[in-house]
C-alpha positions as CSV (number, residue, x, y, z in Angstrom):
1,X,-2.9,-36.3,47.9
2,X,-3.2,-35.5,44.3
3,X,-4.6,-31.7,45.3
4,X,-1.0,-31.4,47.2
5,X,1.1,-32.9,44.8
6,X,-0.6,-30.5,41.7
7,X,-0.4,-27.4,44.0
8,X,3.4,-28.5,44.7
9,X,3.6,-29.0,41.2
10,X,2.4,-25.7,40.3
11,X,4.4,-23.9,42.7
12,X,7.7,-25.5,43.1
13,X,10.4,-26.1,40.4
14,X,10.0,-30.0,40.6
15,X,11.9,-32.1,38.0
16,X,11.5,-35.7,39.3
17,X,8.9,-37.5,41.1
18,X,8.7,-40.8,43.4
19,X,5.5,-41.7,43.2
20,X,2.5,-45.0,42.5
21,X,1.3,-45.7,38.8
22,X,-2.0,-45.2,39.9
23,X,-1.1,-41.5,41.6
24,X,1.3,-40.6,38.5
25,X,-2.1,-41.5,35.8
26,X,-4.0,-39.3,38.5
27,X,-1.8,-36.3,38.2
28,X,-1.9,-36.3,34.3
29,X,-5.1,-36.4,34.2
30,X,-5.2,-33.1,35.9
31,X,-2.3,-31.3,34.5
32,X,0.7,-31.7,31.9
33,X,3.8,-33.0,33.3
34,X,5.9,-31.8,30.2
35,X,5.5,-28.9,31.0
36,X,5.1,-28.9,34.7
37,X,9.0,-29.3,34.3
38,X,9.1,-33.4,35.2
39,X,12.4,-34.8,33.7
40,X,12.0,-38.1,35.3
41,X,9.9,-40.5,37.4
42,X,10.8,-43.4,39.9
43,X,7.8,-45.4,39.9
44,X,6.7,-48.5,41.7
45,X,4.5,-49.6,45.2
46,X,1.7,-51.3,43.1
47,X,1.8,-53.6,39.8
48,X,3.0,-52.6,36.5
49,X,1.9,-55.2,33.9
50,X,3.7,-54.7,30.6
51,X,0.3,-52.8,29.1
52,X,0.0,-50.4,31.9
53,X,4.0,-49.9,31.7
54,X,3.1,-49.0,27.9
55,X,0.7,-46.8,29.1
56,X,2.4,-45.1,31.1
57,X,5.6,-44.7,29.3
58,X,4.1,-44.2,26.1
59,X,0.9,-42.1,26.9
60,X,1.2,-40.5,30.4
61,X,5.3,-39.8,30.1
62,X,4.9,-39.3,26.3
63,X,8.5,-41.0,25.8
64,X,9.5,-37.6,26.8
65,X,9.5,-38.0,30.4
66,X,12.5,-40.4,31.9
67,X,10.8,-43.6,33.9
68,X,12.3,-45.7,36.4
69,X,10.0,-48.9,37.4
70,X,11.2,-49.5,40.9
71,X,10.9,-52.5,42.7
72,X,12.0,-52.7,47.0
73,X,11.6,-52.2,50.5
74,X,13.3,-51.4,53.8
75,X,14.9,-54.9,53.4
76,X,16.2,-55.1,50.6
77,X,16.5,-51.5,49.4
78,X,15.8,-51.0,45.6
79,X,16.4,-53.6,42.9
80,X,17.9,-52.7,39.8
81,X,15.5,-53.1,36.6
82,X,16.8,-54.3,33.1
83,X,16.5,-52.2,30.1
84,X,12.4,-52.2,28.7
85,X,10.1,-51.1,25.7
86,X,9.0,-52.4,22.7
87,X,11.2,-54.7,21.9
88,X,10.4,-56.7,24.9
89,X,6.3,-56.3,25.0
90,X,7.8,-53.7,28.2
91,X,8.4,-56.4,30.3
92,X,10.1,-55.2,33.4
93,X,12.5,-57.6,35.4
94,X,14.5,-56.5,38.8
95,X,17.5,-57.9,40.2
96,X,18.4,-57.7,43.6
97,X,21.2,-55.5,45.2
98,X,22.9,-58.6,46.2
99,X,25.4,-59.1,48.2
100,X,23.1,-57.1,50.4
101,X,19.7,-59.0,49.2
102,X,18.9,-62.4,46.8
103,X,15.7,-62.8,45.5
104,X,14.7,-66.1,44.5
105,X,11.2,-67.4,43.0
106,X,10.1,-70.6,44.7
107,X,7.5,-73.2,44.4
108,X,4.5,-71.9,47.2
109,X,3.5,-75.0,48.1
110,X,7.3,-76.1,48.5
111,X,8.8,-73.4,49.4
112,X,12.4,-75.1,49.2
113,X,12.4,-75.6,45.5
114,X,13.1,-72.5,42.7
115,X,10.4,-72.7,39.9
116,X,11.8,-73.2,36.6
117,X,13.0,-70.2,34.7
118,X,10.0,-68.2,32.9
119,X,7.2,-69.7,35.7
120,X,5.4,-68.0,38.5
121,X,6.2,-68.2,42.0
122,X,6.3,-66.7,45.1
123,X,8.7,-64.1,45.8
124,X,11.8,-64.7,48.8
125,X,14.0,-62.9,50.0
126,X,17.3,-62.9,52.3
127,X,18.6,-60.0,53.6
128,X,22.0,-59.9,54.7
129,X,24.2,-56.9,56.2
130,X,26.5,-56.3,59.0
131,X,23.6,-56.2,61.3
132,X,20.8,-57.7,60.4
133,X,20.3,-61.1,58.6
134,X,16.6,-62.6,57.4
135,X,17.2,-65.3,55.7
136,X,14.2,-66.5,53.3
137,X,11.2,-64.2,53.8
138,X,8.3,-64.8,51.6
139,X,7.0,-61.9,50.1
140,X,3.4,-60.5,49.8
141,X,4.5,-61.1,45.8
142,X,4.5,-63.6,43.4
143,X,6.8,-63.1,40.4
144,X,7.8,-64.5,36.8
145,X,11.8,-66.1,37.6
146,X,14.0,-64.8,35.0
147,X,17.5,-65.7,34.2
148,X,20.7,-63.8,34.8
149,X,21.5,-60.9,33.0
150,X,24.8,-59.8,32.0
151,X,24.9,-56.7,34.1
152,X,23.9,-58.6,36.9
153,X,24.7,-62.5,36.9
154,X,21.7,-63.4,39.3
155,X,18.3,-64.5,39.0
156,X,15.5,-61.8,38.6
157,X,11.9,-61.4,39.1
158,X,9.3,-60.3,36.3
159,X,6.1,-59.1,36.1
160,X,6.1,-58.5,40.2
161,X,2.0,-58.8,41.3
162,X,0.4,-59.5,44.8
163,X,0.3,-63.2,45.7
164,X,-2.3,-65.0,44.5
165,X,-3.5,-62.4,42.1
166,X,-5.1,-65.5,39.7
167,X,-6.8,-66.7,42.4
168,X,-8.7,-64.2,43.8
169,X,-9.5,-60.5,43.5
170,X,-6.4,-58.5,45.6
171,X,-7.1,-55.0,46.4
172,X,-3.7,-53.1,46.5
173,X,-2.7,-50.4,48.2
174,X,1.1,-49.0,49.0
175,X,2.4,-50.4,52.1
């Protein structure tokens, strides 16, 4: 994969990539992104803790390179993230797309009740649209609940990781 994406890279004009942290540390390592052209990168699929984020924007994107975190799926579509760097350790927290989804952070062993704000839970989400509605999925994610934020007056999620990351060893991989 990283062999295609350097010879795309190469070979096409390319300004903005989609792409894992793991594949976007992968393709730095083998060429310069600066000046491959890259303006701008959506990244997501796998955890960003706040020190890999730093990495990342700071040493792989040289705060020269625009970087989306992205958080979503087919269900929900792609949260919004609140603004992140230094002056928040590069903490990155998503809000939902709501009306279309709500993301809530709930207690795993009681699955009813939110967590408190700042605690880890397990990520849920409802999906509703003209014609499909799942209400209350639990996620393969466990998530820090933050509070509302003035651009979007709804809970959101922090620090997104598989579930049960503390507990045991969790091999990721994009699904």
């Amino acid at each position: 994969v990283i062999d295609q994406a350097i010879t795309i890279l190469k070979n096409r004009k390319v300004s903005a990539l989609f792409t894992t942290p793991k594949l976007l540390e992968a393709m730095a390592e083998r060429m310069d992104l600066i000046k491959a052209g890259i303006k701008g990168v959506f990244c997501g699929g796998t955890t960003m803790d706040q020190q890999y984020t730093r990495f990342l924007v700071e040493e792989i994107c040289e705060n020269q390179i625009g970087f989306v975190p992205t958080y979503g799926n087919t269900l929900m579509g792609l949260a919004r993230h609140r603004p992140f760097g230094p002056e928040n350790d590069y903490s990155i927290t998503y809000h939902a797309p709501q009306p279309r989804a709500v993301l809530r952070v709930v207690d795993p062993k009681q699955t009813e009740n939110l967590v408190d704000y700042d605690a880890w839970g397990r990520v849920e989400l409802t999906t509703l649209t003209k014609e499909f509605f799942m209400p209350r999925f639990l996620e393969r994610d466990e998530a820090i609940r933050r509070s509302p934020w003035e651009e979007c007056p709804w809970d959101g999620v922090a620090e997104v990781r598989p579930f049960g990351a503390m507990e045991k060893k969790i091999v990721e991989g994009v699904y």
